[in-house]
N, C-alpha and C positions, 0 to 999 in steps of 0.2 A: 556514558558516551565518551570514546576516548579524543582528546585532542594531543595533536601530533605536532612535535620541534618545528621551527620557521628554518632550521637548517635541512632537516626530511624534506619537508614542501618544497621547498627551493629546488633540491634536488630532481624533487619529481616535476617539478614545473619545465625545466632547464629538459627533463628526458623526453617529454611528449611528444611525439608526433601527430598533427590535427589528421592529417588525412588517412595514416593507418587507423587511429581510431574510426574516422567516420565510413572510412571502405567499405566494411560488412552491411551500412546502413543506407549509403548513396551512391549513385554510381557516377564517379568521376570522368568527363574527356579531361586533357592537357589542352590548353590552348596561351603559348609562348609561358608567360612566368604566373599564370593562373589555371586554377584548376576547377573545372567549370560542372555545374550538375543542376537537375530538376529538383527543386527544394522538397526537403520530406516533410517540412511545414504546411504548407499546400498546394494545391493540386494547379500543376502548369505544364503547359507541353514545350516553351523553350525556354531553356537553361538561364535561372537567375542570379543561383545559389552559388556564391564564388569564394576562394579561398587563395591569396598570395601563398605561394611556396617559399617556405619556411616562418611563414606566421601564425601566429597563437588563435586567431580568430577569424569565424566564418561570417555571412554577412548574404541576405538577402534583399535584392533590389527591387522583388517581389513585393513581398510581406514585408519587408525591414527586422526580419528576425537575426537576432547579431547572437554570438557569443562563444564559448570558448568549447572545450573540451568536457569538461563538468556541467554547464548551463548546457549543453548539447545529450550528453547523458543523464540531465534531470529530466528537461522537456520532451526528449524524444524517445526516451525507455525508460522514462518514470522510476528512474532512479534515486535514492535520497543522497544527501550530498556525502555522506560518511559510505555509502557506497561504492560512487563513482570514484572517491580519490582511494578506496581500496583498489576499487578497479581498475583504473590507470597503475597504480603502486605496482600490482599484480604482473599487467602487461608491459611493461616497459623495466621491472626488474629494480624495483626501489625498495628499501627496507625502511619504512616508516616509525620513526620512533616516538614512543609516546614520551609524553613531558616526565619529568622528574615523581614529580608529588601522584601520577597518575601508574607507576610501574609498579609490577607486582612480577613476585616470585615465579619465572614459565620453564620449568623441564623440559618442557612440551616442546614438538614440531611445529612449524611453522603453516601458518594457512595456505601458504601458497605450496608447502611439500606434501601438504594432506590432500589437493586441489590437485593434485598431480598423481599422486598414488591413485586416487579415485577414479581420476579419465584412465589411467595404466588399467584399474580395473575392468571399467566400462568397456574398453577397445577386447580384455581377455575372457568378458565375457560374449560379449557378440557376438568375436570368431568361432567361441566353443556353439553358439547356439545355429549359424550359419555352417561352420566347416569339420564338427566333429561327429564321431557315429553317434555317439549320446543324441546329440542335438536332432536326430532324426524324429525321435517322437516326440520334441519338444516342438520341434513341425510340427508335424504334425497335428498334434494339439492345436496351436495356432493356427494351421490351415483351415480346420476346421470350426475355429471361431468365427472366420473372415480377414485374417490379418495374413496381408500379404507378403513377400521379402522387401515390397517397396519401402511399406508400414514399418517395417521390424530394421530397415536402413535408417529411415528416419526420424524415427524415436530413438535408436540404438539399443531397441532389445535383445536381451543376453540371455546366458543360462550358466546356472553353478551346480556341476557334475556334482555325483552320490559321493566321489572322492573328498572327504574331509579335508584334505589336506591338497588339495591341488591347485587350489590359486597361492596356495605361501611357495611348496615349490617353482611356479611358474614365476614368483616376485622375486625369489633367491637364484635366480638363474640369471634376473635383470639386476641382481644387487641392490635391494629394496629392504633397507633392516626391517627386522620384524616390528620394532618400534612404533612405526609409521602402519603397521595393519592395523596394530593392538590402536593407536590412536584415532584411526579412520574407520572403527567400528569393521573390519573386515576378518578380524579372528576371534573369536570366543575369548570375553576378559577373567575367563577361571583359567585360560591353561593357553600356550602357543601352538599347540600341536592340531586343532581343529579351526577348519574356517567357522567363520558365522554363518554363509549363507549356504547351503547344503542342496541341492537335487531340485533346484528352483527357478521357473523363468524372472527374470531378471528385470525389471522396471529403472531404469536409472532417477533420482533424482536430481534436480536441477536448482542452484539457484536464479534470483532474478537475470542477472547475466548470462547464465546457461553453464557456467561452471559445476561439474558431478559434486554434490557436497553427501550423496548416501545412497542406497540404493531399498526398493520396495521389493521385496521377493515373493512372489506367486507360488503354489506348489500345483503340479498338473498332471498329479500321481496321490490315489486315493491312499497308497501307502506310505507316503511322506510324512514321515512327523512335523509335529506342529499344526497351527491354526493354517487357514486359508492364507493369509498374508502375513507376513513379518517384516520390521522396518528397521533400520539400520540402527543402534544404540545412539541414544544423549551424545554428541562429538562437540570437538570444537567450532564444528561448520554445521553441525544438524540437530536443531534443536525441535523436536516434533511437532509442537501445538504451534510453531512460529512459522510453518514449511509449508503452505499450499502446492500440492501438486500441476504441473502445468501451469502454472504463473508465470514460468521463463517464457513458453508459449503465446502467452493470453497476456500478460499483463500491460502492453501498449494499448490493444483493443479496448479493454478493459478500461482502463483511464480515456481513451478516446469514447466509448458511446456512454458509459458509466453508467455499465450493468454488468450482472456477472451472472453463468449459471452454477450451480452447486452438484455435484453427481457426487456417489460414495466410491466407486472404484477407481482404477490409475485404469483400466482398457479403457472402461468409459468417456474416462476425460479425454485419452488423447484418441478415441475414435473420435466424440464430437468434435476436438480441434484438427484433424483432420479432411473431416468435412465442413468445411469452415466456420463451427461454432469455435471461434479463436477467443471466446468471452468464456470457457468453462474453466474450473479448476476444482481437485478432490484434495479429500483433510486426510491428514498421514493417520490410517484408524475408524472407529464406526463416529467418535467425535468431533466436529465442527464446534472451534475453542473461541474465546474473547479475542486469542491473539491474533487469530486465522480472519475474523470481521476486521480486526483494528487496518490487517493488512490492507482488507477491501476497500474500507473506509476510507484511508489514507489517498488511495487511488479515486476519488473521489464518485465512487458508485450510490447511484440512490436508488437504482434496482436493483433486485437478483429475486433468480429460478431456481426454486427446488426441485431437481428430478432427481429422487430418491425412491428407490426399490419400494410398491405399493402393499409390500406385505405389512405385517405388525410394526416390526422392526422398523422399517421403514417411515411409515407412519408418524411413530413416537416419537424417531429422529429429525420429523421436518417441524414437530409441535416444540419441539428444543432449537434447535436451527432457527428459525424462523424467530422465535422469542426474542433471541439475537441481536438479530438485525433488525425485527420492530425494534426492541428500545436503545437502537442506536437512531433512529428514524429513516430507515432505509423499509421501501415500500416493498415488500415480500411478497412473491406467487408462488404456488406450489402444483407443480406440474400432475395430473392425474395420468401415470402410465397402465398400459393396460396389464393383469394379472401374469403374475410371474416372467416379466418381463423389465429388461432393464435399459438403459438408453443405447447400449452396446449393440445387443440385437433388434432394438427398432432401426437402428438407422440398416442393419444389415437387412433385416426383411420389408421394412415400407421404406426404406430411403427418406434424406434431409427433409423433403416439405412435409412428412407426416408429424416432424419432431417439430419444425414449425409450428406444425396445427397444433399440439398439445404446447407450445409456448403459447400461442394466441388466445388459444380456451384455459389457459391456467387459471385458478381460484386464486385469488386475493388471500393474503392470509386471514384475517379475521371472518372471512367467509366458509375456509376451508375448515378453521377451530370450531366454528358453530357447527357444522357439519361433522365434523370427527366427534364432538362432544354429546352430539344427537344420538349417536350408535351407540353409547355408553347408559345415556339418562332419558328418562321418559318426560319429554317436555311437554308430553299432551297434558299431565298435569299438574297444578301451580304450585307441588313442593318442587317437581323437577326442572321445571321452566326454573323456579326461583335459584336454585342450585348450578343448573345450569349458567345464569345469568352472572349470578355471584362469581361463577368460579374462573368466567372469563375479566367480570370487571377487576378482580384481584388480579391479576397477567398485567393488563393494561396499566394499571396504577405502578405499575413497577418498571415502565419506561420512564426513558429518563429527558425525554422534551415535552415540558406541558401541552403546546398545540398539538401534537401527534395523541397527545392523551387525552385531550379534549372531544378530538374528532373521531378521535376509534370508538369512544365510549356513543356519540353519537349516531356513529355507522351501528354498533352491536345492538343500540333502541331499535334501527329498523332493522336488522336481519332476525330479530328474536321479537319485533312487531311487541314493544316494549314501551311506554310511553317513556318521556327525556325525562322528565321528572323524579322518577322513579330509581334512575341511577344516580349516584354521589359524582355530579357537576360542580360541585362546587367553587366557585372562581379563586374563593380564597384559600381554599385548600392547599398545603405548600407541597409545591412541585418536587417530583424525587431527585434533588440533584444532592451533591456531599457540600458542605460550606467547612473548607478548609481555612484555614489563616492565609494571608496573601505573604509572597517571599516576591526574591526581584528576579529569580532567575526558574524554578521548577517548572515541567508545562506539567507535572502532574499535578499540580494543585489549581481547583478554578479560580482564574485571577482573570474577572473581566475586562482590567486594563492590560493586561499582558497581552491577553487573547487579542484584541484589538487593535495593539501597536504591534506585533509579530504581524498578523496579519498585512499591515501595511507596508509593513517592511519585505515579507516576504514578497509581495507583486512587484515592489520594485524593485531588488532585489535579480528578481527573476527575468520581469519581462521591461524592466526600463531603459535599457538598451535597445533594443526592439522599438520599443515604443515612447519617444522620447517625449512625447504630449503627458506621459505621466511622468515624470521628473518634473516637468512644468509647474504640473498642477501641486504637485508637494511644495515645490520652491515656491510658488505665490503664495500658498496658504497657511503652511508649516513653519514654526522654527522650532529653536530647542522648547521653551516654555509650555507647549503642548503638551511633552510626554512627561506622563509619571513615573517610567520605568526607564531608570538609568541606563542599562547597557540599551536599552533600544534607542535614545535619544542620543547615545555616542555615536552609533551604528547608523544612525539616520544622518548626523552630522557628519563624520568621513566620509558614506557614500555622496552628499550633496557636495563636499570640499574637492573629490576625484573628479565628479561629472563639471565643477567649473574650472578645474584644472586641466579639462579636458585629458586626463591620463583613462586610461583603461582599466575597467570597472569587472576585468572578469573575476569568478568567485575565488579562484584558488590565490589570484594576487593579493586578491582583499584580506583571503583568511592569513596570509603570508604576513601581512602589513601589520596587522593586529598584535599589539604587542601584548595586551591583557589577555592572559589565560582564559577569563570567564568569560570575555568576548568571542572569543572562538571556539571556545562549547557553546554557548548561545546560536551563536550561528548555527552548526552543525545540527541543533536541536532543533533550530527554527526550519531548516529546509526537511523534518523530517515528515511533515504534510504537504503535500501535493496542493499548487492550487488547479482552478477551474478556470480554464483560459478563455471560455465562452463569456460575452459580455466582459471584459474584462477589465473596459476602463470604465463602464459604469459601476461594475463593484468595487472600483479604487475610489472613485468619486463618494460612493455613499461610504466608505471608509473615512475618506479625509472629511465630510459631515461630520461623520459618529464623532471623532477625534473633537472638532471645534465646538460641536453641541456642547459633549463633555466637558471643557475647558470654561463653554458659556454656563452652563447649570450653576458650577464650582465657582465659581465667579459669583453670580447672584447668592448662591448659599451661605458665602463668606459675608458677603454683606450684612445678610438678614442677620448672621449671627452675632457679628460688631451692634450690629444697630438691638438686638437683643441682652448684649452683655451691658454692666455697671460700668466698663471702663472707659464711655467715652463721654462728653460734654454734652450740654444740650444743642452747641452750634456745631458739633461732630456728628451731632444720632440725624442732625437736620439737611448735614450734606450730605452722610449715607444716605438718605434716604431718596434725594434729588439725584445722588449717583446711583440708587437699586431702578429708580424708576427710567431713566434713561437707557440703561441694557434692557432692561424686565423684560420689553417688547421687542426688540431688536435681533431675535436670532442669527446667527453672522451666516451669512452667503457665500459660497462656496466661491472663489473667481476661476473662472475658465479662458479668459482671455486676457 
């Protein structure tokens, strides 16, 4: 995670403008020296959501939702915070410099010249696919999928003519060094004289933003080399197993109902986000990777649909897929489409509510595996059943949250009419998680006090501006002696020192003020999960519990231990003892008022 100069930030802080960013997202009137709009927080019919011209920050009268530029592109496009200030960087034309200790040797192009050559490409393949003779049968084709000029405007599908070499000329005519194709994945990296993408309709991809970072190519000619699809090479912007397709699309929906559906093709996905299944997204490939869940995950989904082609292949890929996201504990369906049909042409012959109906009748995963694994093994009798059984409780045992594995194994007694008994329940059995060494700062390592006090920090962080009853509630019950994790106890203490200084708490000033390096990766890291803003001050509150329990437990523990050790007196072990029994009982109370 890179963290970037307090003189970069500054910069880009000093460039911003609040209301071109928020433009594309809310629709602004003028009214005298404020600029006034329908909050995209929630749903109102008059204007709450206001913004002073030339200020850093928005502010609803509504909801009480406040904050800047960054907190405006976490919350409202689910953005992580190392996104957004790329993002701003991007738009407003700032070159962010990474710190000293963090710089590494770059030949290379810059992100924002590769983001550019990319739309350059997307704009030259559209036009070939709309206004050149080639592009007539690539019509064609598409006409006769269902995909109309509407469709093909607003995805911005293209087409890359049989000519080898005709997007490098068309880039040397705009004075585009060849450098910048060879980097952007757009010319074959054995030789300059050949594109990469050859005689192919054209899928753009997108990041979360909507920025081109690669392109998916289709072929729509049986004589076209190569596979069905090909994807743009490993770049500095397009990393495959990290790239959901149609996330730029979907991924607000997405984090708002937190569910997602799963299709294998790019028509697919953006037919169903077309028809407003704005919750779909496809994996760059026939695999659905750990990085492509982590994405979901993050977004905080705890469902998702597999509409995956019902052939073999098909099949195999929802019994992988699905494995997944169970042992992330995300509740899995898998769609039953009917024979040689894919979601593309349902929605085009039965239309949106039939694709409905197969959401609503979808199989549960562990329903669908019992099922899939019946067609294989003969469970009528008890080697098969038993193999059968075995072979699904082995899957289960290899999630990775004990109650989800508690309860599947539960669920698979009765779908396989198994008595509980009979399957390995057993309570003490140790749960599949990794026990790393605890550090003060990795989130890859499980550190239940990290997890914990990140957690805390992130809501307020996040939504304490907004919601000023959680600040409250931290200040009455919190100080530093709570945390066990340094930089989170520094981090809890400046934000408490800003909010009674009454200064302004937005995130880019904070991360600006920070003058420890590891404080400002921390951050970064910390905003790199998404919370859940339903219920939100009740899951602060049983937060700042966890926090004080923890504190209480360790507390009593220490005692027992004193009063265990050689080193104290008998009128020492005797007032431990009068002080263990005075907490023992007293677990501390959370104050709310």
């Amino acid at each position: 995670m890179k963290t970037y100069t307090k003189e970069s930030l500054e910069l880009l802080r000093s460039r911003i403008d609040l209301i071109e960013v928020l433009t594309p997202y809310v629709e602004f009137s003028r009214s005298g020296a404020y600029f006034k709009a329908c909050c995209p927080f929630h749903d109102e019919k008059t204007p709450s959501f206001v913004i002073q011209r030339s200020d850093t920050h928005y502010h609803c009268y509504g909801c009480s939702e406040h904050g800047d530029a960054i907190s405006f592109l976490m919350n409202h496009q689910k953005m992580t915070f190392s996104e957004s200030v790329e993002y701003l960087a991007d738009k407003f034309s700032v070159n962010l410099e990474v710190l000293d200790n963090q710089k590494k040797e770059n030949t290379g192009p810059s992100k924002k010249d590769l983001r550019e050559v990319l739309d350059l490409a997307a704009r030259f393949y559209n036009f070939l696919l709309l206004h050149s003779d080639a592009g007539r049968k690539a019509l064609s084709y598409l006409y006769e999928r269902g995909i109309d000029i509407e469709f093909i405007k607003t995805f911005q599908i293209g087409l890359s003519l049989k000519d080898p070499s005709h997007l490098q000329k068309f880039m040397q005519q705009k004075k585009v060094h060849p450098s910048l194709l060879y980097h952007s994945g757009l010319i074959k990296k054995s030789s300059n004289s050949r594109d990469f993408f050859i005689d192919r309709i054209m899928f753009p991809i997108k990041d979360p933003i909507g920025s081109v970072i690669g392109f998916s190519a289709r072929k729509y000619k049986e004589d076209t080399f190569g596979p069905k699809y090909i994807n743009t090479p490993e770049t500095l912007l397009f990393k495959k197993s990290k790239v959901l397709f149609g996330l730029n699309y979907s991924r607000k929906n997405i984090a708002k109902q937190r569910k997602a559906i799963i299709v294998e093709g790019q028509i697919d996905a953006l037919r169903l986000i077309n028809f407003g299944f704005s919750i779909t997204v496809a994996s760059q490939g026939t695999a659905f990777t750990e990085d492509g869940v982590k994405e979901l995950v993050n977004l905080g989904i705890n469902q998702v649909y597999l509409s995956l082609d019902s052939d073999k292949a098909g099949i195999e890929a929802s019994v992988k897929i699905g494995h997944i996201f169970q042992k992330n504990a995300i509740e899995t369906y898998v769609l039953t489409l009917p024979p040689n049909m894919d979601p593309d042409n349902i929605l085009i012959e039965y239309g949106p509510k039939y694709f409905e109906k197969l959401i609503a009748t979808s199989k549960d995963y562990l329903t669908f595996l019992v099922e899939t694994f019946s067609k294989k093994i003969n469970i009528k009798s008890p080697a098969g059943k038993n193999e059968l059984v075995q072979m699904i409780v082995e899957r289960i045992k290899k999630w990775d949250h004990p109650l989800m594995v508690h309860e599947s194994l539960r669920k698979l007694a009765r779908l396989t009419q198994t008595p509980e008994e009979m399957l390995p329940m057993d309570e003490n059995e140790a749960p599949n998680v990794y026990i790393i060494k605890q550090v003060d700062l990795s989130f890859s390592d499980i550190n239940p006090d990290l997890i914990l006090e990140t957690d805390l920090l992130r809501i307020l962080f996040l939504q304490g501006q907004s919601n000023v009853d959680l600040v409250n509630i931290a200040k009455k019950n919190l100080d530093e002696k709570y945390f066990k994790i340094r930089v989170c106890k520094n981090l809890f203490t400046k934000y408490l020192t800003l909010f009674e200084e009454k200064k302004a708490q937005d995130l880019l000033s904070f991360a600006i003020d920070l003058e420890n390096a590891e404080e400002r990766l921390f951050l970064s890291e910390m905003f790199q999960k998404k919370i859940n803003t339903d219920r939100i001050k009740d899951n602060f509150i049983k937060t700042v519990q966890q926090i004080l329990d923890r504190f209480w437990m360790e507390k009593r523990e220490e005692i027992k231990l004193k009063i265990h050790s050689s080193k104290f007196s008998d009128d020492e072990i005797i007032n431990l003892a009068k002080e263990f029994d005075e907490i023992k009982n007293k677990r501390p109370q959370i104050i709310l008022e």
